[in-house]
mmJSON file of the N, C-alpha and C atoms, coordinates in Angstrom:
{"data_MODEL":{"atom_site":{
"group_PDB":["ATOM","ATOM","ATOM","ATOM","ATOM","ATOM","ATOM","ATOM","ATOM","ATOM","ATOM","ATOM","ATOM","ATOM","ATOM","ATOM","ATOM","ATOM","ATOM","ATOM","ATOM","ATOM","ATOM","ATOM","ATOM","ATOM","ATOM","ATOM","ATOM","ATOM","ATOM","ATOM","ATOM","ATOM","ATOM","ATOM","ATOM","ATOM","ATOM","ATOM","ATOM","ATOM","ATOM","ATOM","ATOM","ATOM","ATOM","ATOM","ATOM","ATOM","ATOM","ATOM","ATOM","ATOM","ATOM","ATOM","ATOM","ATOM","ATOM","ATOM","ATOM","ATOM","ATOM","ATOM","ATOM","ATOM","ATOM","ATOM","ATOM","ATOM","ATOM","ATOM","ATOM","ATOM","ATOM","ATOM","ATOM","ATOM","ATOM","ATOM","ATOM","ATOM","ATOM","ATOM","ATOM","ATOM","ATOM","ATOM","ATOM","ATOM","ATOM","ATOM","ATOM","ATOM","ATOM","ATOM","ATOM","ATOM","ATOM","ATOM","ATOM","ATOM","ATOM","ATOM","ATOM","ATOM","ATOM","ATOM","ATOM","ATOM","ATOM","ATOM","ATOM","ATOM","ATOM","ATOM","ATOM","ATOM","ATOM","ATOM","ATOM","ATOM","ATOM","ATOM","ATOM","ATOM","ATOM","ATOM","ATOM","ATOM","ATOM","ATOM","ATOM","ATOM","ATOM","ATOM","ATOM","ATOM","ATOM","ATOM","ATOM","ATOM","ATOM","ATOM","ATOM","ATOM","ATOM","ATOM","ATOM","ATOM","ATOM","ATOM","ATOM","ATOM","ATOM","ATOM","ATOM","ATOM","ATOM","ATOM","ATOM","ATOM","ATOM","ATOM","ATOM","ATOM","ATOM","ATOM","ATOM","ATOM","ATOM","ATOM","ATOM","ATOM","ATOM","ATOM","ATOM"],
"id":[1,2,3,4,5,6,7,8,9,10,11,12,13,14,15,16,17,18,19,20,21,22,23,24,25,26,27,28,29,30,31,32,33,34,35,36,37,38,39,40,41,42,43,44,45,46,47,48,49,50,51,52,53,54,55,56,57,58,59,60,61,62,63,64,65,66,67,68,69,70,71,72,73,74,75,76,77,78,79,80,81,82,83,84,85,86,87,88,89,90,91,92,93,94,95,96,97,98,99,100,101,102,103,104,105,106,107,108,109,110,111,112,113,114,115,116,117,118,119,120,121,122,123,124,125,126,127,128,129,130,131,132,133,134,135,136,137,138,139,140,141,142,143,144,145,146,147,148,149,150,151,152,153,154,155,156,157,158,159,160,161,162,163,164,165,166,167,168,169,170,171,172,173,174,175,176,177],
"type_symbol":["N","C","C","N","C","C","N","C","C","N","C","C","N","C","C","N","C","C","N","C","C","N","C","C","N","C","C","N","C","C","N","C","C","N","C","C","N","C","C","N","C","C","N","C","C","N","C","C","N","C","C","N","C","C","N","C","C","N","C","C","N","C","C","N","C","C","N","C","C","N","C","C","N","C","C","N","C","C","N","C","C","N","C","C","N","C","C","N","C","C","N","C","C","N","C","C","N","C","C","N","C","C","N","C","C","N","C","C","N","C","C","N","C","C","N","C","C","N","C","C","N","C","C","N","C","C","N","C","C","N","C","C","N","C","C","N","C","C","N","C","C","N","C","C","N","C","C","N","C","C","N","C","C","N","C","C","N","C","C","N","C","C","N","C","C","N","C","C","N","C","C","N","C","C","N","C","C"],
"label_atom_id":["N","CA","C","N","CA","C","N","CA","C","N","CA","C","N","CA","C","N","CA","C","N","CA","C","N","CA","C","N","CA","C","N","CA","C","N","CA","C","N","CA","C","N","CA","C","N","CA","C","N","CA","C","N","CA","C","N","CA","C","N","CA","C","N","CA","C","N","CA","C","N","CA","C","N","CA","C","N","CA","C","N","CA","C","N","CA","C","N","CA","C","N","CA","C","N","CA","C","N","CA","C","N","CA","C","N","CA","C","N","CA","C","N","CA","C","N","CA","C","N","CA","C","N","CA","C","N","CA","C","N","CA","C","N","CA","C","N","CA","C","N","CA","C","N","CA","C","N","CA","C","N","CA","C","N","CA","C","N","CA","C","N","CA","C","N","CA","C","N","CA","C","N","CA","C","N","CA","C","N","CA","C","N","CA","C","N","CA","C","N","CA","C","N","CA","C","N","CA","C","N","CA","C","N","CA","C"],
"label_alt_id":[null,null,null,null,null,null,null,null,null,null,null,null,null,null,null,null,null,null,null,null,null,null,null,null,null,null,null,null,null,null,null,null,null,null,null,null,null,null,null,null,null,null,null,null,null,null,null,null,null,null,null,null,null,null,null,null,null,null,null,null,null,null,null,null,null,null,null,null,null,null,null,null,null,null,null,null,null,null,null,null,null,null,null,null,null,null,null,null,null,null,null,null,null,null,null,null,null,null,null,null,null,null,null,null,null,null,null,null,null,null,null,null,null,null,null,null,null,null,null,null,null,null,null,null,null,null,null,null,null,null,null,null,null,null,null,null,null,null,null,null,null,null,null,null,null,null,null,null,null,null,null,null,null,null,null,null,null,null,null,null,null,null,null,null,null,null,null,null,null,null,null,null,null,null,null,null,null],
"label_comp_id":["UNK","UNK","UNK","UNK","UNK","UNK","UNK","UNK","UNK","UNK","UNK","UNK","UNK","UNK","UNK","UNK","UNK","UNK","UNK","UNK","UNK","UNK","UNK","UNK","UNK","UNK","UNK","UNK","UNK","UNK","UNK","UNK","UNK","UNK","UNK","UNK","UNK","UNK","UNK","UNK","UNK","UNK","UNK","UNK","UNK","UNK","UNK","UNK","UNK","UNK","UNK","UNK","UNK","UNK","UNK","UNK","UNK","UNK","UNK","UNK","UNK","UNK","UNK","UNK","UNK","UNK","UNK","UNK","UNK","UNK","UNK","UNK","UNK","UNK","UNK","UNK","UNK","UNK","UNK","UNK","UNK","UNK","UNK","UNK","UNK","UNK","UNK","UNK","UNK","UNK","UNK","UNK","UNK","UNK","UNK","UNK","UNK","UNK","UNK","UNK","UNK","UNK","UNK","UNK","UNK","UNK","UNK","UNK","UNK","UNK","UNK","UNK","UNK","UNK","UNK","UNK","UNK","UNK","UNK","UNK","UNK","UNK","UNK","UNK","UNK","UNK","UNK","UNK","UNK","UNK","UNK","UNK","UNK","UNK","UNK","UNK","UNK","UNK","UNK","UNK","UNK","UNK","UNK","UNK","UNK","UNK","UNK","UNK","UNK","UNK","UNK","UNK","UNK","UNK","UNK","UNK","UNK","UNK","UNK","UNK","UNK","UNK","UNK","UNK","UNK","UNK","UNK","UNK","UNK","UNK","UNK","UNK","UNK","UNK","UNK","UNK","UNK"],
"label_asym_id":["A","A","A","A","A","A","A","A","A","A","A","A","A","A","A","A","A","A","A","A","A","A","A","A","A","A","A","A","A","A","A","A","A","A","A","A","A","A","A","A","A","A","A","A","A","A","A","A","A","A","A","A","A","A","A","A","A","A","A","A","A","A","A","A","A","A","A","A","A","A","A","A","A","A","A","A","A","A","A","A","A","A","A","A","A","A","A","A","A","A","A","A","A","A","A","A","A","A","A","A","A","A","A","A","A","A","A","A","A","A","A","A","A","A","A","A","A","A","A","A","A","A","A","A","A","A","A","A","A","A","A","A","A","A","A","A","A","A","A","A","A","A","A","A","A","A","A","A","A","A","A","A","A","A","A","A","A","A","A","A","A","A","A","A","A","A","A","A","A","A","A","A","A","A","A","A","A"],
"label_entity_id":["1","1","1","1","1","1","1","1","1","1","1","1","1","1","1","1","1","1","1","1","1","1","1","1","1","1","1","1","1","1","1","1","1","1","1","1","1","1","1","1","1","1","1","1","1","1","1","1","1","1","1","1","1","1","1","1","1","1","1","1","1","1","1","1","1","1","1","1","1","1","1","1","1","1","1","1","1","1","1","1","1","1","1","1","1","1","1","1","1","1","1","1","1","1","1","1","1","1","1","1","1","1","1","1","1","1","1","1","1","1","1","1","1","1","1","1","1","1","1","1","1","1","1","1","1","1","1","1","1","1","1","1","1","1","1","1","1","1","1","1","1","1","1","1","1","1","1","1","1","1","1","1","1","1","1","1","1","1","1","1","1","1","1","1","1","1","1","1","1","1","1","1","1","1","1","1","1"],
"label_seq_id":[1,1,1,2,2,2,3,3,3,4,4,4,5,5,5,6,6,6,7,7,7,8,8,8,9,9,9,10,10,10,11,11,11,12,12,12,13,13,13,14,14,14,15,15,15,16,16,16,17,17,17,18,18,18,19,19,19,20,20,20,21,21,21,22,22,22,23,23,23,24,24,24,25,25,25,26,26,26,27,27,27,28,28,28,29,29,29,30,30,30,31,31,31,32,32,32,33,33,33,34,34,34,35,35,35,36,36,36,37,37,37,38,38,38,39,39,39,40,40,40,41,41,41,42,42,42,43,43,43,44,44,44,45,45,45,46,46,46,47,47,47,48,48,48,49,49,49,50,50,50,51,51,51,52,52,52,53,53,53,54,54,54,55,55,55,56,56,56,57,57,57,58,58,58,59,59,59],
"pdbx_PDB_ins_code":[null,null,null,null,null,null,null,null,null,null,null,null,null,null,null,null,null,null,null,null,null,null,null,null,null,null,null,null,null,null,null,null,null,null,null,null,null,null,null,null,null,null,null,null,null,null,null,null,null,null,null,null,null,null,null,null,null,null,null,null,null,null,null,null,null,null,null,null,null,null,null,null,null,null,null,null,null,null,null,null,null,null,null,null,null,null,null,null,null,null,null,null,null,null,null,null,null,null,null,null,null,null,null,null,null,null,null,null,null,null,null,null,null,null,null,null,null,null,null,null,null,null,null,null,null,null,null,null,null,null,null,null,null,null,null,null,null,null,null,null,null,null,null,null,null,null,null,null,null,null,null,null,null,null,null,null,null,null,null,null,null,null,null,null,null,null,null,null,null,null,null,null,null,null,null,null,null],
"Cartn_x":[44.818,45.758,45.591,45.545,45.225,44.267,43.175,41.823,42.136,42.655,42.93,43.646,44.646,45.411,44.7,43.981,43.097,41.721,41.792,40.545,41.456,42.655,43.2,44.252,43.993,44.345,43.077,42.008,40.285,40.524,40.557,40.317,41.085,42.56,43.577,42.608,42.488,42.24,40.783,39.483,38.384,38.692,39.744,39.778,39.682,40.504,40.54,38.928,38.684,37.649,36.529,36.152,35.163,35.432,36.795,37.375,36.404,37.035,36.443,34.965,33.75,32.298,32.445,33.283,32.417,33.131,34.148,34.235,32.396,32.922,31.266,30.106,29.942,28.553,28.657,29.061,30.203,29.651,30.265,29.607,28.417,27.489,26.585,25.733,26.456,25.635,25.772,26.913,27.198,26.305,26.166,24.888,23.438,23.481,21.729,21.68,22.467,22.568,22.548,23.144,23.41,21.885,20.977,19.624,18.58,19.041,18.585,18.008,19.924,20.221,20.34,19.54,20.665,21.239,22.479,23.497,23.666,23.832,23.761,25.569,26.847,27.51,28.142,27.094,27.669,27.224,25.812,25.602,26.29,26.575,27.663,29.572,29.273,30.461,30.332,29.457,29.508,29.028,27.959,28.135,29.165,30.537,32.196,32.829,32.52,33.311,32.736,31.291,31.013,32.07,31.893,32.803,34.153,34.666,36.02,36.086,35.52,35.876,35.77,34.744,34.415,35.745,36.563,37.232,38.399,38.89,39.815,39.487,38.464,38.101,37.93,38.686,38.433,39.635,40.444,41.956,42.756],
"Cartn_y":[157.231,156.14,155.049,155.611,154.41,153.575,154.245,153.26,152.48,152.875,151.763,150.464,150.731,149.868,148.462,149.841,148.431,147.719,148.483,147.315,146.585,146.967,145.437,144.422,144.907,143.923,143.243,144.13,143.075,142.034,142.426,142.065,140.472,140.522,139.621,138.502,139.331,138.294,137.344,137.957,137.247,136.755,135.943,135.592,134.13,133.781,132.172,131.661,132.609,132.322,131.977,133.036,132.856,131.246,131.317,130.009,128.826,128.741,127.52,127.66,129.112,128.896,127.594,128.264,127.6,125.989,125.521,124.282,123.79,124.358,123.684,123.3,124.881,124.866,123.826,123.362,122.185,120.802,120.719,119.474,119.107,120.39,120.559,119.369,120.571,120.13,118.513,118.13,116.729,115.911,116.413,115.687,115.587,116.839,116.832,115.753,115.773,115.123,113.566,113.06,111.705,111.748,112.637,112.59,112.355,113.165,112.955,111.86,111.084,109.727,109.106,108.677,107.435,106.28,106.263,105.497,105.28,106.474,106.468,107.671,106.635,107.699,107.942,107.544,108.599,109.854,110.236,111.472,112.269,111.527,112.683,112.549,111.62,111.832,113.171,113.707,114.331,115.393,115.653,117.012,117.398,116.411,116.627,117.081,116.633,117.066,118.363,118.807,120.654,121.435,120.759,121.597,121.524,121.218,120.723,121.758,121.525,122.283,123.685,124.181,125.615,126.533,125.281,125.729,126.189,125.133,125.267,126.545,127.042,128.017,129.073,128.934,130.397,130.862,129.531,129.804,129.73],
"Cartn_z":[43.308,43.068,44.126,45.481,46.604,46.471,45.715,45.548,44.908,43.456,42.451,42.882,43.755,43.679,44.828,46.006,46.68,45.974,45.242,43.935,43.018,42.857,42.417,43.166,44.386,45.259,45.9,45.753,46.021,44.739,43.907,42.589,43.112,42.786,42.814,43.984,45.23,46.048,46.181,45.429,45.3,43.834,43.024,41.592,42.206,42.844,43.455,44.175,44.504,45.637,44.532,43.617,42.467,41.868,41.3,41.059,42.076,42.926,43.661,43.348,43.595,43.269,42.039,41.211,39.914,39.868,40.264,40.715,41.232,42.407,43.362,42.138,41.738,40.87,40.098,39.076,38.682,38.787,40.342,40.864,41.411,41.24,41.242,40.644,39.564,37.742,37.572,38.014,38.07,38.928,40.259,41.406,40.228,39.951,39.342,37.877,37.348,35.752,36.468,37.908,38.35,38.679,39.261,39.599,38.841,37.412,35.873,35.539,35.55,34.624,35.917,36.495,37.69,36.949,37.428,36.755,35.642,35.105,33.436,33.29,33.524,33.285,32.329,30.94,29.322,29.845,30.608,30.942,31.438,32.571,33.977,32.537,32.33,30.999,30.541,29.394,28.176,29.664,30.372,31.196,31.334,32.11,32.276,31.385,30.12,29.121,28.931,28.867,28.191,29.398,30.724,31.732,31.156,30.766,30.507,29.568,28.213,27.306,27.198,28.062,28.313,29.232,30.129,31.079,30.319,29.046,27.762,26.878,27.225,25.892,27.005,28.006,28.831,29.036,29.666,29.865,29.361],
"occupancy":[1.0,1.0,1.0,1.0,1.0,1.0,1.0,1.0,1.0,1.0,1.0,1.0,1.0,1.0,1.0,1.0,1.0,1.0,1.0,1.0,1.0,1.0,1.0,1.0,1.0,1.0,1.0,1.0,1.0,1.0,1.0,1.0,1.0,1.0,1.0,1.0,1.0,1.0,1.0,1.0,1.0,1.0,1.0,1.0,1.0,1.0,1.0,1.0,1.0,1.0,1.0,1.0,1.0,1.0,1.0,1.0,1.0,1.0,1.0,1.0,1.0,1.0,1.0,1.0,1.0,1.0,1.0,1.0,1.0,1.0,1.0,1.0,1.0,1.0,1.0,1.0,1.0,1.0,1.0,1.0,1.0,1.0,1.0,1.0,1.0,1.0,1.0,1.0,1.0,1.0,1.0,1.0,1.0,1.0,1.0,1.0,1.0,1.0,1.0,1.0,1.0,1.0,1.0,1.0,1.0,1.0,1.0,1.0,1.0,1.0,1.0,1.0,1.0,1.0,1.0,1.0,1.0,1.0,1.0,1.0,1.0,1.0,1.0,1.0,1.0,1.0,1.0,1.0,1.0,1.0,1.0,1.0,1.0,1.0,1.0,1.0,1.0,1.0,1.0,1.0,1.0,1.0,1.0,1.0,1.0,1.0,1.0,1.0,1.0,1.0,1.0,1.0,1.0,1.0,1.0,1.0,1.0,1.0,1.0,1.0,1.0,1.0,1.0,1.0,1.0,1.0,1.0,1.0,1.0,1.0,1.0,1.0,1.0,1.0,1.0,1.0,1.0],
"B_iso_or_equiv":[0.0,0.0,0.0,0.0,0.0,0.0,0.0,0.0,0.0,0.0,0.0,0.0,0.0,0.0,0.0,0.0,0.0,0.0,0.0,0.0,0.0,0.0,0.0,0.0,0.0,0.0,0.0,0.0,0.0,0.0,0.0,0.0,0.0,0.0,0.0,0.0,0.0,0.0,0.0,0.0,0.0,0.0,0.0,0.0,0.0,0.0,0.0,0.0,0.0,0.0,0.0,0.0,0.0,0.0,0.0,0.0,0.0,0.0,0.0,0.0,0.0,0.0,0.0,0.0,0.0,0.0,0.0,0.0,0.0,0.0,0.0,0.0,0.0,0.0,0.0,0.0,0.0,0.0,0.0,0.0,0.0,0.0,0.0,0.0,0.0,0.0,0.0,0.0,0.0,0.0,0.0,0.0,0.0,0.0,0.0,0.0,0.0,0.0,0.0,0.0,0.0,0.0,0.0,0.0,0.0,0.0,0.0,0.0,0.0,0.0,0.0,0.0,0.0,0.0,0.0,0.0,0.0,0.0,0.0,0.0,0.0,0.0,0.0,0.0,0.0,0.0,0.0,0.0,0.0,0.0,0.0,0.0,0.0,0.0,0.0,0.0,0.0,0.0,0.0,0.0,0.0,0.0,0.0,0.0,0.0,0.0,0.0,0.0,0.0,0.0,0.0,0.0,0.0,0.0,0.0,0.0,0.0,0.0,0.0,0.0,0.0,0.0,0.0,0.0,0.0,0.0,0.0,0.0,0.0,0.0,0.0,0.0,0.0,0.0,0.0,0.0,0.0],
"pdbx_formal_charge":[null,null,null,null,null,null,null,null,null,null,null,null,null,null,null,null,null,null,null,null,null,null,null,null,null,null,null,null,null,null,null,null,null,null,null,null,null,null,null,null,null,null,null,null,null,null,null,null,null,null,null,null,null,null,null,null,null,null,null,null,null,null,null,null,null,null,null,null,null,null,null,null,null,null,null,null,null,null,null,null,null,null,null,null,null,null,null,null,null,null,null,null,null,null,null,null,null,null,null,null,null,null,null,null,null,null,null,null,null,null,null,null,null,null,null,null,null,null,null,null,null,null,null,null,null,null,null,null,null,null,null,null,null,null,null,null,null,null,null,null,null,null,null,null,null,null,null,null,null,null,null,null,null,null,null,null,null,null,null,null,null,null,null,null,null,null,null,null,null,null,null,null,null,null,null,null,null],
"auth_seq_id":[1,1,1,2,2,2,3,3,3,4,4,4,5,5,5,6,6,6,7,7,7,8,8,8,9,9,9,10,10,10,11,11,11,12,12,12,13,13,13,14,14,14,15,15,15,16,16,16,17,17,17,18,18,18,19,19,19,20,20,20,21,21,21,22,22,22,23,23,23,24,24,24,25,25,25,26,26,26,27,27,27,28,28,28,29,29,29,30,30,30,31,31,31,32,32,32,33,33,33,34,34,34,35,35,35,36,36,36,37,37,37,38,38,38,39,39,39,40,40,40,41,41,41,42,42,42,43,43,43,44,44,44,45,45,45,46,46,46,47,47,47,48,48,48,49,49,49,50,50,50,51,51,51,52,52,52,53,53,53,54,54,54,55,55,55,56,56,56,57,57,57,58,58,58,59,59,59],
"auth_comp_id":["UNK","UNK","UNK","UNK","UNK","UNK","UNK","UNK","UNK","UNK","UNK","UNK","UNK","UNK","UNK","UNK","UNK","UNK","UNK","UNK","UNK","UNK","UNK","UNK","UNK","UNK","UNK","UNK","UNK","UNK","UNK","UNK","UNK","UNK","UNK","UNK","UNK","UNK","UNK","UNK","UNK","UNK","UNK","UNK","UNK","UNK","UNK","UNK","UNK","UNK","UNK","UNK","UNK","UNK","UNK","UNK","UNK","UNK","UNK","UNK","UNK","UNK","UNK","UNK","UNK","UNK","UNK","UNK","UNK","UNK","UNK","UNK","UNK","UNK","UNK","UNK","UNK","UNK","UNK","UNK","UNK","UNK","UNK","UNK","UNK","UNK","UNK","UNK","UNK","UNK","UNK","UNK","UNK","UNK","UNK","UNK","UNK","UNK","UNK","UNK","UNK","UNK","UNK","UNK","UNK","UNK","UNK","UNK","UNK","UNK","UNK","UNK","UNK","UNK","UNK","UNK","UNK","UNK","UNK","UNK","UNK","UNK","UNK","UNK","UNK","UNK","UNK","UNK","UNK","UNK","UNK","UNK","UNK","UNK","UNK","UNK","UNK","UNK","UNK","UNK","UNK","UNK","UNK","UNK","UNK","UNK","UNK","UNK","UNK","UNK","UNK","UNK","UNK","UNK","UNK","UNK","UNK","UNK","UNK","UNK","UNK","UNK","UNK","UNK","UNK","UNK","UNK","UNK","UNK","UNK","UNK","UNK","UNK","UNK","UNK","UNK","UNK"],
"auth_asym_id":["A","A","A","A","A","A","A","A","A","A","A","A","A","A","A","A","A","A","A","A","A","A","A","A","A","A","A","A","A","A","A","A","A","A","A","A","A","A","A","A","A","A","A","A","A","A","A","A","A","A","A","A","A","A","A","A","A","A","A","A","A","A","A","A","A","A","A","A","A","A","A","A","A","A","A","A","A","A","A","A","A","A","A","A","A","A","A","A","A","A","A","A","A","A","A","A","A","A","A","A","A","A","A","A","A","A","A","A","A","A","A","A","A","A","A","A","A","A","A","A","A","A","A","A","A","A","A","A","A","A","A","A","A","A","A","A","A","A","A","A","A","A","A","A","A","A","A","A","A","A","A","A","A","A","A","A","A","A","A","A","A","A","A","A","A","A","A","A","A","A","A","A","A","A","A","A","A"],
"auth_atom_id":["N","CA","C","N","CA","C","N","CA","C","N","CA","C","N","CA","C","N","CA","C","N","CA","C","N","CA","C","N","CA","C","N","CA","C","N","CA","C","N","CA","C","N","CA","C","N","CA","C","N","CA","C","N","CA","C","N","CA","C","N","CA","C","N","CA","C","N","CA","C","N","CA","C","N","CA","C","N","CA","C","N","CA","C","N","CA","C","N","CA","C","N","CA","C","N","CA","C","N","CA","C","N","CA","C","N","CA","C","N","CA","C","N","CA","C","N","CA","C","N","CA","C","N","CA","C","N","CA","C","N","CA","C","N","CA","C","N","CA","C","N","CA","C","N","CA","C","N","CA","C","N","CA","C","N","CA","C","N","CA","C","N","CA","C","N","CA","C","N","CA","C","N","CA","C","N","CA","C","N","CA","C","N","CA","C","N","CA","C","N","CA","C","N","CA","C","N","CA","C","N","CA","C","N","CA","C"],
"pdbx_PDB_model_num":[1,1,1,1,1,1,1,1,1,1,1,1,1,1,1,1,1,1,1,1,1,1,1,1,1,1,1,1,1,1,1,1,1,1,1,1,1,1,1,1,1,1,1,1,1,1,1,1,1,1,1,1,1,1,1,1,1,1,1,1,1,1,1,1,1,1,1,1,1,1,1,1,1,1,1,1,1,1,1,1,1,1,1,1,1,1,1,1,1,1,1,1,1,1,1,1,1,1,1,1,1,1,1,1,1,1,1,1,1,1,1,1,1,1,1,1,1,1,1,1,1,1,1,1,1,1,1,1,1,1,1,1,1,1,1,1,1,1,1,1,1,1,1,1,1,1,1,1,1,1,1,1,1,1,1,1,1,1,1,1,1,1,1,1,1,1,1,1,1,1,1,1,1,1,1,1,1]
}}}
């Protein structure tokens, strides 16, 4: 029972942290698509939006 409960208190506490990775990765994707297209922002647009919508179809 002790284990369980400290794997879902690991659990609870690396959920935010993952969170922020995939922010970053994110803006990543956004740096490289601006590297892509320079100054092209229908691109860094519609990249924003697949992030967007994927984030809607998760949460």
């Amino acid at each position: 029972m002790k284990v369980k409960v400290l794997r879902v208190m690991g659990q609870v506490a690396a959920t935010p942290h993952v969170r922020r990775h995939a922010l970053i990765a994110s803006d990543y994707a956004i740096t490289l698509i601006n590297v892509m297209y320079p100054k092209n922002l229908e691109e860094v647009r519609k990249e924003r939006n697949l992030h967007i919508d994927f984030l809607r179809s998760v949460y």
